[in-house]
VEXDREN-2710 file (C-alpha; in Angstrom, 1 decimal):
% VEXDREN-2710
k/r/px/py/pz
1/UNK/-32.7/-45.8/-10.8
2/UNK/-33.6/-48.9/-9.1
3/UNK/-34.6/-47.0/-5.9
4/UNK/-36.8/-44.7/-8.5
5/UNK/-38.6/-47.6/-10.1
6/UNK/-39.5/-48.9/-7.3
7/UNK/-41.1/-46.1/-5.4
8/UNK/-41.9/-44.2/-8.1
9/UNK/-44.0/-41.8/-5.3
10/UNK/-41.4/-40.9/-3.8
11/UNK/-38.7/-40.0/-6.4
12/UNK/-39.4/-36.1/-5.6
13/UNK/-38.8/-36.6/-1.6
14/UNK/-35.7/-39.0/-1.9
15/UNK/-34.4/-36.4/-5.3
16/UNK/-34.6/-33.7/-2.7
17/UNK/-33.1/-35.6/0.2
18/UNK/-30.0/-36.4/-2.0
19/UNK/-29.7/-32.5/-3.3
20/UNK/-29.6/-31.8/0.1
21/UNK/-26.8/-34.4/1.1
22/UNK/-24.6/-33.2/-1.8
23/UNK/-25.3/-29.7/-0.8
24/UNK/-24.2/-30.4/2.8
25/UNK/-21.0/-32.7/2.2
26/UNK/-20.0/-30.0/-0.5
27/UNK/-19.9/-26.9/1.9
28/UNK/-18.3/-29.6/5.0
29/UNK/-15.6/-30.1/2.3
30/UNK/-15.2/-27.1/1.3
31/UNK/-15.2/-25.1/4.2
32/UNK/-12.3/-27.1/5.6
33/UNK/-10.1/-26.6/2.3
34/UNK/-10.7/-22.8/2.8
35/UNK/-11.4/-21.6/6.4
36/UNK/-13.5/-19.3/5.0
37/UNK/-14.1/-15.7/6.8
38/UNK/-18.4/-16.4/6.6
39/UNK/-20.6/-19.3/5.1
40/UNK/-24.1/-18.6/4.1
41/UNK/-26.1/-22.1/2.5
42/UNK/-29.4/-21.3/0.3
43/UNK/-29.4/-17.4/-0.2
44/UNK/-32.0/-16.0/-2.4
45/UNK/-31.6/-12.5/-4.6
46/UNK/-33.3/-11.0/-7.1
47/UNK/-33.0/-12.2/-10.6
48/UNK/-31.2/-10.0/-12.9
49/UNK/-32.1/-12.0/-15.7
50/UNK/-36.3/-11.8/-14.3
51/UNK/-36.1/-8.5/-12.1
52/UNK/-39.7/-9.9/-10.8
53/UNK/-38.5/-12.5/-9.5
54/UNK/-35.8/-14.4/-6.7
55/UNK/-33.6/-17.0/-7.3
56/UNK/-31.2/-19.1/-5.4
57/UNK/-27.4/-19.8/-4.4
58/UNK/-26.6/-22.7/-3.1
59/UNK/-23.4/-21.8/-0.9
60/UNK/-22.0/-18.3/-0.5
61/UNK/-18.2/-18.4/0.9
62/UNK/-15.6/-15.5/1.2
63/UNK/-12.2/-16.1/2.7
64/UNK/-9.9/-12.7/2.4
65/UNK/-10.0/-11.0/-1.3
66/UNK/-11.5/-14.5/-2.6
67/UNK/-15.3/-15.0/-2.9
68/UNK/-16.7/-18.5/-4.0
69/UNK/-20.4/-19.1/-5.7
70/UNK/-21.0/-22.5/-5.1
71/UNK/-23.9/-24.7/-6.9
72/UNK/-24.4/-28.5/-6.3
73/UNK/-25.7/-30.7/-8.8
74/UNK/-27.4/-34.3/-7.3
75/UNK/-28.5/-35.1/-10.8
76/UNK/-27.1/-38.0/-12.6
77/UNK/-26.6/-39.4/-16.4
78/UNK/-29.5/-41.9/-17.9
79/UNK/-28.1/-45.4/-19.5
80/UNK/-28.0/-43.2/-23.1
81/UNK/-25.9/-41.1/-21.9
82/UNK/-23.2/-43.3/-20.0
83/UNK/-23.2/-45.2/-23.2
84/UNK/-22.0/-42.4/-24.9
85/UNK/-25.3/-41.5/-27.2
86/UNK/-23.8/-37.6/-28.3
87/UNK/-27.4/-36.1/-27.2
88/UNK/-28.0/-37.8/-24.5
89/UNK/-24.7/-37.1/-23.3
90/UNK/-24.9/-33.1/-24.1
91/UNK/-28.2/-33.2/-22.3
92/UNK/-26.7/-34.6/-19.2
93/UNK/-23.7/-32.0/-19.8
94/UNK/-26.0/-29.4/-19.7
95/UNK/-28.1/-29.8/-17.3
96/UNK/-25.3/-30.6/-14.8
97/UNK/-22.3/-28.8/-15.5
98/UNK/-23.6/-26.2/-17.9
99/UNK/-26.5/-25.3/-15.4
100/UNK/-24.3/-25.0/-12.7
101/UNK/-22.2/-22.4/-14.7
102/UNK/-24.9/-20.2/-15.6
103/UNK/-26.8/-20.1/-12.3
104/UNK/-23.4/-19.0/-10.8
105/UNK/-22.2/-16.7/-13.4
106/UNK/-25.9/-15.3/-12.6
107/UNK/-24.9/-14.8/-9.0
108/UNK/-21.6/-12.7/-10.3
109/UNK/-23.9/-10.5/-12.4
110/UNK/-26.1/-9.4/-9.3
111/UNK/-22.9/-9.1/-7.1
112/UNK/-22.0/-6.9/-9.8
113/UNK/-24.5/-5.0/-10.6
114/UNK/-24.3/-2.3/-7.5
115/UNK/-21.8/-1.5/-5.5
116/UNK/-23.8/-3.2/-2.9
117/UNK/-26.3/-6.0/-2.9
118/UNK/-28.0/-8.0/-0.5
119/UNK/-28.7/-11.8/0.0
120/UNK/-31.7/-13.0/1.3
121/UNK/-33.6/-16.1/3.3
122/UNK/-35.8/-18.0/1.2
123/UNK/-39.0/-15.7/2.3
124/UNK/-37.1/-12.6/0.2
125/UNK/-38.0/-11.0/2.9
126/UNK/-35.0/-11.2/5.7
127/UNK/-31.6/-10.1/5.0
128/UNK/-29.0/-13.0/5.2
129/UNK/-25.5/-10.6/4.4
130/UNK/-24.7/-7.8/2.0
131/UNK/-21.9/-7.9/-0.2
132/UNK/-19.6/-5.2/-1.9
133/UNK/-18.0/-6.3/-4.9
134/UNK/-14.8/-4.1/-4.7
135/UNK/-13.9/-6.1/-1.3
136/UNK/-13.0/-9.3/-3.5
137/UNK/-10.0/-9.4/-5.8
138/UNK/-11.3/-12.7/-7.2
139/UNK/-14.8/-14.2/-7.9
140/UNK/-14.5/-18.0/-8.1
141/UNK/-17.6/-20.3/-9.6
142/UNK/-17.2/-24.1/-8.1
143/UNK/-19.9/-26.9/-9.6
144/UNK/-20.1/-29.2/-7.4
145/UNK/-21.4/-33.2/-9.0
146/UNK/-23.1/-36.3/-7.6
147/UNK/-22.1/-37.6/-11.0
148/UNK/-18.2/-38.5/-11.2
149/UNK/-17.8/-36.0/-14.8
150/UNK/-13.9/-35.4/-14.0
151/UNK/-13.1/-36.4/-18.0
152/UNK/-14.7/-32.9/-18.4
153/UNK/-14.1/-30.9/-15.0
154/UNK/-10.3/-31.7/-16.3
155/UNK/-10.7/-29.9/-19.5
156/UNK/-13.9/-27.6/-18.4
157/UNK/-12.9/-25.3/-22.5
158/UNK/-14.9/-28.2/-24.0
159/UNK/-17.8/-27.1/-22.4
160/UNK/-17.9/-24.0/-24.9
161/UNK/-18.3/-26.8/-28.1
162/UNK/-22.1/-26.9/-25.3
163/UNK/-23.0/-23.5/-24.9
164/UNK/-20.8/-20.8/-27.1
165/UNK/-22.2/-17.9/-24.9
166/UNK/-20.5/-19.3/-21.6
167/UNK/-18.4/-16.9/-19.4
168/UNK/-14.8/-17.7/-20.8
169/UNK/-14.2/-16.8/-16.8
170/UNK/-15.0/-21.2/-16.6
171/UNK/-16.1/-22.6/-13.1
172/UNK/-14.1/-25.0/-11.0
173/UNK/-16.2/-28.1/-11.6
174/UNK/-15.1/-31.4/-9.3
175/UNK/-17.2/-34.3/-8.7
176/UNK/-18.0/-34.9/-4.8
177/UNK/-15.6/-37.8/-5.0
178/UNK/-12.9/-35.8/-6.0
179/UNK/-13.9/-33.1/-3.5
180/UNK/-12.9/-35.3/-0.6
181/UNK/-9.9/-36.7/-2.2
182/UNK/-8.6/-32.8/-2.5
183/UNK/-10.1/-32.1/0.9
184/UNK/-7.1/-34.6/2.0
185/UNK/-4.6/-34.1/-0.2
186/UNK/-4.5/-30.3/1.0
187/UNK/-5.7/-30.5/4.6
188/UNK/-4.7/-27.6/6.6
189/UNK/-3.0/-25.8/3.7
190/UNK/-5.7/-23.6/2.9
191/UNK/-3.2/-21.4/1.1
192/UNK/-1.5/-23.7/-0.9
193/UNK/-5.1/-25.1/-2.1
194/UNK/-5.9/-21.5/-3.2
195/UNK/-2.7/-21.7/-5.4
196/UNK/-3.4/-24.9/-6.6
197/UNK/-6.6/-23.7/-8.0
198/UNK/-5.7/-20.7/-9.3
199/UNK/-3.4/-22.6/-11.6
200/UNK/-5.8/-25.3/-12.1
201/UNK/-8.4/-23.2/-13.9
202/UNK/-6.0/-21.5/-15.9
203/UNK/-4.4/-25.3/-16.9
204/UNK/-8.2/-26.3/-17.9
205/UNK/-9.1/-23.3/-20.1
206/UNK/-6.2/-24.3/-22.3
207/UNK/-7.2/-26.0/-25.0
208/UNK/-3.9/-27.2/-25.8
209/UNK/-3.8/-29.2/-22.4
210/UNK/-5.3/-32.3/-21.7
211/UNK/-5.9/-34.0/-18.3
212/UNK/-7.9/-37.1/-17.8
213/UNK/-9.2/-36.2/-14.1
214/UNK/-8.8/-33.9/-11.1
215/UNK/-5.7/-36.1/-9.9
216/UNK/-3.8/-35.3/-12.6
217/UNK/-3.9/-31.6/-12.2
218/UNK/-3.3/-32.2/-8.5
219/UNK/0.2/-33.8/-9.9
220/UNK/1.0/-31.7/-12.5
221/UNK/0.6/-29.3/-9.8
222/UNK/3.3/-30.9/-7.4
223/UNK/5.6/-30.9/-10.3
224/UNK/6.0/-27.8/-11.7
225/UNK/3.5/-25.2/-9.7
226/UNK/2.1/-22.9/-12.9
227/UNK/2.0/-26.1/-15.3
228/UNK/-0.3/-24.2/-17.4
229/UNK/2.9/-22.5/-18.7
230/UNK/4.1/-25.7/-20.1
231/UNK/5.3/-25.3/-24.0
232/UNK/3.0/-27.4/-25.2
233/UNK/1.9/-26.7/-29.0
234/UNK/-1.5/-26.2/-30.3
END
């Protein structure tokens, strides 16, 4: 904000230059947790919300059965909104986690929507890679935050209370922060991380559940493996 007010002509450049940081230490970090099979940053396709027009992907990862839509999110919260103002803070919500949700649940509905579709560069113009849906078992969302939010990456089913109409199929948000604290915690145990998450989006969609951040999943997770199965009561 301070950097902002005092360039104020160049808070487009230096937004842009710190999307495109996030972008790049999100797929570094993530790309070690997975070893993924291919790795495509910044794919384009056509808009099945807006056939007339393309939109983007920010990272596009497969790794076996498992296919990961990725979307990176540089922005941040104003002074209302880290105060705890309710609009200012559903604002921020939404245009950070929420956004990031229905740009990649957007991506799922074109990979879905033929048997076989294609990504491409920013033109629209030069294929990138094709994808066939029935070659992935699992379709995994990940939001990816500048903005340490893990209060509500923990419990991403609060997020409906936003935006009734979001996929109850709920992305794996995780602040950059967090990212490189998992990136270490499971460093060269790409399967085990896979597990881990598997369990830790189930854990978050329950209502019934509460975790303060991503660490807390990580040691619930250490403890009893599918701690979403706890008999905790509503």
């Amino acid at each position: 904000a301070d950097l902002f007010a005092r360039h104020p002509t160049q808070i487009a450049e230096m937004t842009g230059q710190r999307g495109k940081r996030l972008e790049a230490d999100a797929r570094e970090l993530l790309v070690g947790l997975i070893r993924p099979d291919f790795v495509h940053e910044n794919v384009y396709y056509a808009n099945p919300d807006d056939p007339k027009g393309l939109t983007e992907l920010d990272l596009l990862m497969g790794v076996d059965d498992i296919l990961f839509l990725v979307e990176a999110k540089a922005g941040g919260m104003d002074a209302a909104a880290r105060r705890g103002a309710p609009d200012s803070l559903a604002q921020a919500l939404s245009d950070l986690i929420v956004e990031g949700q229905r740009q990649s649940e957007r991506a799922e509905k074109y990979i879905r929507s033929s048997p076989e579709v294609p990504f491409m560069d920013f033109t629209g113009k030069k294929e990138v890679c094709r994808l066939r849906h029935a070659n992935f078992r699992r379709v995994v969302r990940v939001v990816v935050t500048r903005e340490e939010l893990g209060w509500v990456g923990a419990k991403i089913a609060i997020l409906s209370v936003l935006d009734p109409n979001l996929s109850k199929s709920l992305p794996w948000h995780v602040s950059i922060d967090d990212l490189r604290v998992i990136a270490h915690l499971f460093k060269d145990d790409e399967m085990r991380f896979a597990h881990y998450l598997e369990a830790r989006l189930l854990a978050a969609a329950e209502s019934a559940l509460s975790q303060a951040d991503e660490l807390e999943h990580v040691g619930l997770y250490n403890k009893m493996n599918y701690y979403h199965e706890l008999p905790v009561p509503d």
